[in-house]
C-alpha positions, 0 to 999 in steps of 0.5 A: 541499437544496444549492439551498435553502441557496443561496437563503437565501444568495443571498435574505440578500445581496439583502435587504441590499443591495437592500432595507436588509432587515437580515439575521438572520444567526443565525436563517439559519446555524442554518437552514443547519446544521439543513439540512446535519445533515438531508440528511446523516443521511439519505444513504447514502453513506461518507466518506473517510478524511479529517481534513477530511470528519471535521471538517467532520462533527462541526462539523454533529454528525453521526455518521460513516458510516464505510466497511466495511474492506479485504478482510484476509486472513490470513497466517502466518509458515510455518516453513522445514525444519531448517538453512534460511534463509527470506527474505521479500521485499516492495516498497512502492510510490507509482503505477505506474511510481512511487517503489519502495522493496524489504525482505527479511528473514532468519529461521533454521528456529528463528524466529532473526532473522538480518538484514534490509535495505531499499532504495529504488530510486526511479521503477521498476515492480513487478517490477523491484523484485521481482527486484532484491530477489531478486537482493539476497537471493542474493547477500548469502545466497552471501557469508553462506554460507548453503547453504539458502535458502528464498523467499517473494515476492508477485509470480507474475511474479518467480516465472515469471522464474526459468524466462524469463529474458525477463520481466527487464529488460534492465538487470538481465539480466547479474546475474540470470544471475549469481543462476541460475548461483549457484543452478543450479551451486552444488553446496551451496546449495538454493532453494525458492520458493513464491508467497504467497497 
């Protein structure tokens, strides 16, 4: 198809240079169009998601193959014991190593929003915006004074940092050991932690 439609372009070109052969420019660009709506409705193929690929879609009427959507999987909010404070943390991330940015928000046992925060940390990797999101939400909970914290992250590996403390980087190494002796030696203050799925 796309040789056709360049040899009426092409046979168009040389008709009128060549030969003083008037060109029906009308007759040929409805040819092209006609060509281009054909071959289209008959492939298999989706578009991306695109303003482009849908202009140019709607300029030859022809209706979108849209492609079938990501995997969703549910999720919901679960509900920490009496007089616990549950944080969520997540990281938002353009490429790897890429530009990251890290949230967590505080919620009481009876669904009371109790703070939030977001930092962007610039050209890093996933699981150093995983632990210093955590090691964030420690210490803003220690100077709150909240004595029951429950964590829930995304990253198994921000999980497994917690017993091997050689999966943190070494730059963040001296405050995440501050964050353990917080958790460890803290007579009145509960971690739990528990990976999403």
């Amino acid at each position: 198809m796309i040789t056709y439609i360049l040899w009426i372009v092409l046979k168009c070109r040389n008709n009128s240079r060549f030969q003083n052969i008037p060109s029906k420019f009308e007759q040929d660009f409805v040819c092209i169009i006609s060509l281009v709506h054909y071959s289209i409705t008959r492939a298999k193929g989706c578009m991306y998601s695109s303003i482009k690929d849908f202009a140019n879609l709607k300029y030859f009427s022809v209706h979108c193959h849209v492609p079938s959507p990501p995997l969703i999987k549910y999720a919901h909010w679960i509900m920490p014991s009496i007089h616990w404070i549950k944080f969520n943390i997540d990281d938002a991330f353009r490429g790897s190593p890429g530009v990251y940015a890290y949230a967590c928000i505080f919620r009481s046992h009876l669904e009371i929003f109790n703070g939030d925060f977001s930092v962007n940390i610039g050209i890093s990797n996933s699981l150093h915006a995983e632990i210093r999101d955590i090691i964030c939400c420690i210490e803003n909970a220690n100077s709150r004074g909240w004595i029951y914290l429950y964590l829930e992250c995304d990253s198994l590996s921000a999980v497994q940092a917690f017993s091997n403390i050689n999966l943190v980087l070494w730059k963040l190494q001296n405050k995440w050991k501050s964050c353990l002796h917080i958790i460890l030696n803290a007579n009145c203050f509960n971690f739990f932690l528990r990976k999403c799925l």
